[in-house]
C-alpha positions as CSV (number, residue, x, y, z in Angstrom):
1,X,44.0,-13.4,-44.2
2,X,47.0,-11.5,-44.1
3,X,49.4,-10.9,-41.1
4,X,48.8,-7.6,-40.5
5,X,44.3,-8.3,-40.4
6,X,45.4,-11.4,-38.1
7,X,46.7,-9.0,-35.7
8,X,43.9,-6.5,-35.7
9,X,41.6,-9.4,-35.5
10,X,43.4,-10.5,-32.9
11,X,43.3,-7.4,-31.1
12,X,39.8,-6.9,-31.2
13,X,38.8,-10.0,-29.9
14,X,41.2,-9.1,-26.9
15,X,39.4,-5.9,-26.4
16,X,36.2,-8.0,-26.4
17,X,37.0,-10.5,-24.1
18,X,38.5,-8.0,-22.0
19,X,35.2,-5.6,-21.8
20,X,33.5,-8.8,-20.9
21,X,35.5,-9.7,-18.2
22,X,35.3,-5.7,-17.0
23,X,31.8,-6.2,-17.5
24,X,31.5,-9.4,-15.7
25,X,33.6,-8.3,-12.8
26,X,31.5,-4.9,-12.3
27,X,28.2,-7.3,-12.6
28,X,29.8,-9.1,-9.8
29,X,30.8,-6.7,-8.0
30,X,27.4,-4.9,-8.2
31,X,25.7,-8.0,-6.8
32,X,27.8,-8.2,-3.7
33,X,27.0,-4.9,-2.7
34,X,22.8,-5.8,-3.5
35,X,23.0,-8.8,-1.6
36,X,25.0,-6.7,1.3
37,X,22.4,-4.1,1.5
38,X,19.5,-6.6,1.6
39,X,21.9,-8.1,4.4
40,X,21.0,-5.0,6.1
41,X,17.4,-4.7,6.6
42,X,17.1,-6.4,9.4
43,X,14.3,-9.5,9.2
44,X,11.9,-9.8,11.7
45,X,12.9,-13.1,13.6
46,X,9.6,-15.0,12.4
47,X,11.0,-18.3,10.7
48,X,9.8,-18.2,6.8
49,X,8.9,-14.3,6.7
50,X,11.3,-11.1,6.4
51,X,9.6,-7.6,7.3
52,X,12.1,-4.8,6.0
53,X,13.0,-2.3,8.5
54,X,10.9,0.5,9.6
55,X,11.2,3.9,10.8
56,X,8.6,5.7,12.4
57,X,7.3,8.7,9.8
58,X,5.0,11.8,9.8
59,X,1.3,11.3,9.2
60,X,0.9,14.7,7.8
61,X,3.8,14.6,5.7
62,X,2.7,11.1,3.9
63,X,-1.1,12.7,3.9
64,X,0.7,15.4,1.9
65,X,2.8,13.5,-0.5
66,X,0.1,11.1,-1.2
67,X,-2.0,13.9,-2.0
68,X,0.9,15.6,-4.4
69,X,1.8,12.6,-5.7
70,X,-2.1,11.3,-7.2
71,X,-1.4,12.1,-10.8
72,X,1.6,10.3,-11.2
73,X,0.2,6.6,-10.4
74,X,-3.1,7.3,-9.2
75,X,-5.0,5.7,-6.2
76,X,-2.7,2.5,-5.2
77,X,1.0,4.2,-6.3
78,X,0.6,7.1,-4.7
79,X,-0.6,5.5,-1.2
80,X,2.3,3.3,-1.5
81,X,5.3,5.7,-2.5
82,X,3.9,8.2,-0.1
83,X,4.4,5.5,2.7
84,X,7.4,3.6,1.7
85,X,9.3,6.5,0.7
86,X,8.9,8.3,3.8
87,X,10.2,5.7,5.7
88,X,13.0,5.8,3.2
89,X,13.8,9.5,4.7
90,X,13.4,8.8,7.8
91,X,15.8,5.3,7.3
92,X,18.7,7.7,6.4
93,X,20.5,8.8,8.8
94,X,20.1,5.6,11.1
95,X,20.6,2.7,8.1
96,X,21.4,4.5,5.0
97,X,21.7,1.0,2.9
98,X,18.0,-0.3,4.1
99,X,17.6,3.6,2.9
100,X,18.9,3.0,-0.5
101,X,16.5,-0.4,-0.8
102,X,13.1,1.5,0.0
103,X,14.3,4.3,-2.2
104,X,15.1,1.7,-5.3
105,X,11.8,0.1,-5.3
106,X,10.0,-0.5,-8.4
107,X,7.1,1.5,-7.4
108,X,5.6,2.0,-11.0
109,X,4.5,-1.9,-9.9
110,X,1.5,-0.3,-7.9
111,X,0.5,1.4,-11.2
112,X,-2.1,-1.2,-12.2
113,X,-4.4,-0.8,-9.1
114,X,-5.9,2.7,-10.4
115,X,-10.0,2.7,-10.0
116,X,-10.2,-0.2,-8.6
117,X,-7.2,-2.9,-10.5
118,X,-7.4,-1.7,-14.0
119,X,-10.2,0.2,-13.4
120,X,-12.7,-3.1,-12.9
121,X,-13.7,-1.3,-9.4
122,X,-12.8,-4.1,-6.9
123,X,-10.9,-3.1,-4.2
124,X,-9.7,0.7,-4.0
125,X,-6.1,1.1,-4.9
126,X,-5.7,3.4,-2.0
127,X,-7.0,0.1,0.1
128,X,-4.5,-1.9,-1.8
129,X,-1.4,0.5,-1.7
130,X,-1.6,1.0,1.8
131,X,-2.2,-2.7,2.7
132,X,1.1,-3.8,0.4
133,X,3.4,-1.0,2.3
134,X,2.0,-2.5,6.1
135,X,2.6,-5.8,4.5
136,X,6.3,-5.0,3.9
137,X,7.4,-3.8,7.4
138,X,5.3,-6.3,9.3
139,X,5.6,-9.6,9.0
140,X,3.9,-11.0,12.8
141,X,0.5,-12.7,11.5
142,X,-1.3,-10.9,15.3
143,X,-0.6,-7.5,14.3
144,X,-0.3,-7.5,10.2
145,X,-3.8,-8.8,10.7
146,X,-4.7,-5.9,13.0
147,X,-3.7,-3.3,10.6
148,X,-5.4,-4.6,7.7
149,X,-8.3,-4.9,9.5
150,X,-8.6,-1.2,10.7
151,X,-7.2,0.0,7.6
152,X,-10.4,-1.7,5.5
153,X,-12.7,-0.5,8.8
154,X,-11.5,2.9,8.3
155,X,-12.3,3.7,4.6
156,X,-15.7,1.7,5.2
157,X,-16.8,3.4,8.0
158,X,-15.3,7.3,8.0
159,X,-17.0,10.4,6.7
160,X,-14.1,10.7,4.1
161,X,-12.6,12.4,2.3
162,X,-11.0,14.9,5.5
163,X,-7.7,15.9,4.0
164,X,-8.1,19.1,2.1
165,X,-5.1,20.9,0.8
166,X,-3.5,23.9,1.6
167,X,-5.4,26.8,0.5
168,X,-8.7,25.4,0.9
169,X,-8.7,24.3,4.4
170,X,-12.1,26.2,5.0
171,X,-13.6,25.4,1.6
172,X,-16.6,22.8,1.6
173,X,-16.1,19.4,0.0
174,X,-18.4,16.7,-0.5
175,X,-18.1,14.0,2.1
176,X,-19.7,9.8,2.4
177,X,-19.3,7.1,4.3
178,X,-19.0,4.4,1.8
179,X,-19.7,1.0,3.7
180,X,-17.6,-0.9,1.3
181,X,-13.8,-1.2,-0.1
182,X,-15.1,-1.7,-3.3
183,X,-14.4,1.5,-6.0
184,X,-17.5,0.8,-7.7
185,X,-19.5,1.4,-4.3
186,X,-17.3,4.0,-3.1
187,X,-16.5,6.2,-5.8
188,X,-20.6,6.1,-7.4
189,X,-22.2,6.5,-3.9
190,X,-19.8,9.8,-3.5
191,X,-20.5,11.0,-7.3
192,X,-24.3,10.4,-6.5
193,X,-23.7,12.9,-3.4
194,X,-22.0,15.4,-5.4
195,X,-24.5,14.9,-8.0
196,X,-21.2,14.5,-10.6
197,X,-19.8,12.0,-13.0
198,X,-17.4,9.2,-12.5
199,X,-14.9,10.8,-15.1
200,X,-15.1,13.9,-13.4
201,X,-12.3,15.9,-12.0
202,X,-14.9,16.8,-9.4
203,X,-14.2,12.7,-8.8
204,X,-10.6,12.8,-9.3
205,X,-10.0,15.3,-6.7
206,X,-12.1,13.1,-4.4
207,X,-10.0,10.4,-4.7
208,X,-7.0,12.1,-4.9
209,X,-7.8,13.5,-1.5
210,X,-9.1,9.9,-0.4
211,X,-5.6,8.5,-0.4
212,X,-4.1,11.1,1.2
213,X,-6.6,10.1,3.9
214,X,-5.9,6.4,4.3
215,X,-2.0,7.1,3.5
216,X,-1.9,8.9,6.5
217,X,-4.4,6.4,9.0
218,X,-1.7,3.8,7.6
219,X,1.0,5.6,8.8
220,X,-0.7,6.7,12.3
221,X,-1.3,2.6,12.6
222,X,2.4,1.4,11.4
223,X,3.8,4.4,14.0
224,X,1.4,2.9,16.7
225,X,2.6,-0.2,16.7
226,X,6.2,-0.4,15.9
227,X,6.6,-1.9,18.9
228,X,5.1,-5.0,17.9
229,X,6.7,-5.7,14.4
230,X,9.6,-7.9,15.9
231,X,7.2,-9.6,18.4
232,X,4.2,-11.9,19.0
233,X,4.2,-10.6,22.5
234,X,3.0,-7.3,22.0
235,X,-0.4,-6.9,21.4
236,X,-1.3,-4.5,18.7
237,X,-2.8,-1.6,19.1
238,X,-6.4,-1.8,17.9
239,X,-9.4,1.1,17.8
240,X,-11.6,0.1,15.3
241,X,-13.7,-3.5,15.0
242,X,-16.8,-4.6,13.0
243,X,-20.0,-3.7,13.7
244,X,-23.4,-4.6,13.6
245,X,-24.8,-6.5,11.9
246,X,-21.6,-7.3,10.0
247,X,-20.4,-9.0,12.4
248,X,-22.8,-11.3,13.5
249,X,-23.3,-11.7,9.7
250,X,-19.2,-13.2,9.5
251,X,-19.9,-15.3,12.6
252,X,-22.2,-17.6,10.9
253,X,-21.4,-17.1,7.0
254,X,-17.9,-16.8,6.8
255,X,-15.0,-19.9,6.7
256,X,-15.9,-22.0,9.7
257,X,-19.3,-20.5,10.9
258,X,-22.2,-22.5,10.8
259,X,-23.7,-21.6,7.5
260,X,-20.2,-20.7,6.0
261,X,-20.7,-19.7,2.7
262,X,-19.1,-16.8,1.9
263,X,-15.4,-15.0,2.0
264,X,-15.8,-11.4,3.4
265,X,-15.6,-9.0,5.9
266,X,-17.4,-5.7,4.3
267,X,-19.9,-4.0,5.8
268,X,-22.5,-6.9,4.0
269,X,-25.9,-4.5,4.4
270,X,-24.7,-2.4,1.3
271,X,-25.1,-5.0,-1.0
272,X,-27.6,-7.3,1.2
273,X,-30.0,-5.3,2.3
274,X,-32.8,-8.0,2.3
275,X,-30.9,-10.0,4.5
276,X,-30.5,-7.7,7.5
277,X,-31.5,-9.8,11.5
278,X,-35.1,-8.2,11.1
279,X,-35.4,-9.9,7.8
280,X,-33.3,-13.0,7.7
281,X,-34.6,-15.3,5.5
């Protein structure tokens, strides 16, 4: 090799080596500031468990984005973003870095829970969206718990869909009560109703509609009982429980009842009606 390609060898490994290090000290650099911002979201002071901070947000404004936002990730993604970025807003001019975390989120994640997780209609995704975003800001077992609860309670036992958007606030829609979180009870017991098919967009605007409807009881819950994230001496702030029979079905089938052979807290008459307290068998 001659002296003159030595030197322009050499002087584009130096330019290498030097990108690297540029490179290397941006990566750096970049992960200081990460690890500052999560510094920032203040943990809830529960040893073992972080709840990332919240901001109380409007119901009618999630209800809304939800609703706007079905046909970009469906059932479970749009319940989600409509929660978690709210908060995001309303973060920003209080805590601009927590801001920036919520806002960052890799909420394509919540993609896979359309029609029920990959359309195999278990749970609903607007169940499941809304029950990862109260999971995120509240980390105290009592009142998580709570909020789950009524959240399942809710979509079980309301005459839903309610939300209808603008435009068509005095237009009739099809309404059930579904008894279950399950998508295949849900969704086929409404498309019965309205005498339409599953594929639909009679259906899709149902659902579309549906989790703009638990979006926004997630959101009236979360705002409810802010108080309590931080604390086990709150009590949360609960409006719906179980009813009968369900609940003296759980008592004696569920973990540590006497028969206790089942997981499940669903309204169990949808699926067993043969086993109701008149005919027990």
């Amino acid at each position: 090799m001659s002296l003159v390609n030595r030197r322009e060898a050499l002087k584009t490994v130096g330019a290498s080596v030097g990108a690297l290090l540029v490179a290397g000290a941006a990566k750096t650099a970049n992960a200081a500031a990460n690890t500052q911002v999560v510094a920032t979201l203040n943990p809830a002071q529960v040893p073992g468990k972080e709840a990332w901070k919240f901001a109380p947000i409007d119901p009618d404004q999630v209800a809304k984005d939800a609703y706007d936002g079905y046909k970009k990730g469906h059932c479970m993604n749009t319940t989600f973003v409509a929660i978690v970025s709210n908060v995001a807003k309303a973060l920003k001019k209080t805590d601009p870095a927590a801001a920036q975390v919520l806002e960052s989120f890799p909420y394509h994640m919540f993609n896979y829970g359309a029609s029920g997780a990959n359309g195999n209609g278990t749970l609903c995704g607007s169940v499941n969206g809304a029950m990862a975003a109260v999971n995120l800001f509240v980390s105290e077992e009592k009142t998580l718990k709570a909020i789950l609860n009524e959240v399942s309670i809710y979509y079980e036992r309301t005459m839903l869909p309610i939300y209808k958007p603008e435009g068509e606030e005095d237009e009739a829609f099809p309404q059930t009560i579904s008894n279950s979180v399950l998508c295949h009870v849900s969704s086929g017991k409404w498309c019965a109703l309205a005498q339409v098919k599953s594929g639909s967009p009679e259906r899709t605007e149902r659902c579309t509609r549906l989790s703009a409807d638990i979006a926004k009881k997630t959101a009236e819950l979360l705002n409810l009982n802010v108080a309590a994230f931080h604390t086990s001496d709150v009590a949360p702030v609960v409006t719906l429980k179980r009813t009968q029979p369900t609940s003296a079905c759980i008592t004696c089938h569920d973990k540590g009842g006497s028969v206790g052979n089942i997981i499940g807290k669903m309204t169990c008459t949808e699926c067993h009606d043969d086993k109701t307290p008149d005919n027990h068998q």
